[in-house]
N, C-alpha and C positions, 0 to 999 in steps of 0.2 A: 255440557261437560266434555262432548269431543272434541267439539270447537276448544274449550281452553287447553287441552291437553295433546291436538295438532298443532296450537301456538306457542305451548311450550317446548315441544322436539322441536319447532321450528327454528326455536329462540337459540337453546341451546343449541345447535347444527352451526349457527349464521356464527355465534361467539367462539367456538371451536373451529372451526375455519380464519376465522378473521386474522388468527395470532397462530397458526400452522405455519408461518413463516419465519416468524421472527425468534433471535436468539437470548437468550434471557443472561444476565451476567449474576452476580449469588444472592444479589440486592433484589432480584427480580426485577428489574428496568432491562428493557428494551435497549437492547445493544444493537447498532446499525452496523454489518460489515462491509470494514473499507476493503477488506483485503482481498477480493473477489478478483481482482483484473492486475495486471501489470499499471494498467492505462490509469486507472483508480489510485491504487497506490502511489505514482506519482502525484497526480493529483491532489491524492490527499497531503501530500510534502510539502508542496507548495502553498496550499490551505492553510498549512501548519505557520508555515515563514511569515502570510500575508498578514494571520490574525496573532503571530508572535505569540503561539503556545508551543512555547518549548517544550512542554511534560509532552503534550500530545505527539509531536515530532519524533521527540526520541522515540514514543513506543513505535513507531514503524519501521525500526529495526532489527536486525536478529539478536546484537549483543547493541545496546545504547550506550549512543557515544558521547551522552553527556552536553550535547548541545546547549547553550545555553543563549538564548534571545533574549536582548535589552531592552527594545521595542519592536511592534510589530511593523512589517515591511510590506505595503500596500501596495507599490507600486512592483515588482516583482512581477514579471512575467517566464512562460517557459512554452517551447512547441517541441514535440520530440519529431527527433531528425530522424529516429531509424532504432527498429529492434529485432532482436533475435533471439532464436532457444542456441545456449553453446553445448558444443558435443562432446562426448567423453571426447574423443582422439583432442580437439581444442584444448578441453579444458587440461587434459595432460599435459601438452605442449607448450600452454601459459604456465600453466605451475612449476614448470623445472627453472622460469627465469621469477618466479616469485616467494618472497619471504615470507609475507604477511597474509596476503589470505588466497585460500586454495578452492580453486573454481568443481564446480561438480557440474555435471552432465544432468540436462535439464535447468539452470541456471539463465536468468532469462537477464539480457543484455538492455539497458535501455541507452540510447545518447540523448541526449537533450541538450535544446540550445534557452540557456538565462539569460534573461536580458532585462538590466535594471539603471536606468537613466541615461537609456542608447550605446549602453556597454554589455556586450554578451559574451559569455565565456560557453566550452562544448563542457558537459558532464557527462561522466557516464555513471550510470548507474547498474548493481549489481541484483536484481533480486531473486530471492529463492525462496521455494513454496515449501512451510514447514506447517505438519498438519492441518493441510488444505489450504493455508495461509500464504499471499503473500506479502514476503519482508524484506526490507531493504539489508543487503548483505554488507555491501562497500559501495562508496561515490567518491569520484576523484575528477580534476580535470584534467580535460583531453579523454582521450577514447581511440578504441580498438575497431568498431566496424568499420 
């Protein structure tokens, strides 16, 4: 009887731990987050492009911009050149010559070089950490580092 009832704290302790990590979405499945890193998030972007899910694409960023993928783009590569955190005084100083969207301090800079059938263009990418998240703010090409 002690033996069965050491092996069942033991049971319950291993099943309780096992899923201490993971984030549940309302369905109860196992949601994996992407948004953990700068370096991920990109990642995940380009994940998005190769396997042409556009729902999924969009959601990684803060307002969706409606992307829309025809097919998926396999060949699609990406290395990032260079990233940074930008600083209130920066992001001050970009926003007096911008219209459209306005940088906040803590806003993390990525450049990336695309390159897709030995043509690569520089992006930059904009992302910002919204409740503990991060998301793709703005991309454009060319770049400020």
């Amino acid at each position: 009887m002690k033996k069965i009832f050491i092996l069942l704290l033991l049971s319950m302790y291993m099943i309780g731990c096992s899923n201490s990590d993971n984030r549940r979405d309302i369905d109860g499945n196992i949601v994996v987050e992407v948004y953990e890193s700068p370096e991920r998030l990109i990642a995940e972007y380009y994940g998005a492009i190769k396997r042409g899910d556009g729902k999924f694409l969009n959601e990684l960023f803060v307002r969706s911009p409606g992307i829309k993928l025809g097919k998926p783009i396999p060949g699609i590569q990406y290395k990032i050149r260079g990233s940074r955190i930008i600083t209130a005084t920066e992001a001050w100083e970009r926003n007096q010559t911008s219209s459209s969207n306005k940088l906040q301090k803590g806003d993390f800079e990525v450049l990336v070089e695309e390159i897709l059938s030995k043509n690569s263009e520089e992006i930059t990418f904009i992302l910002r950490r919204i409740d503990n998240r991060w998301k793709i703010y703005s991309h454009s090409l060319g770049y400020y580092i």
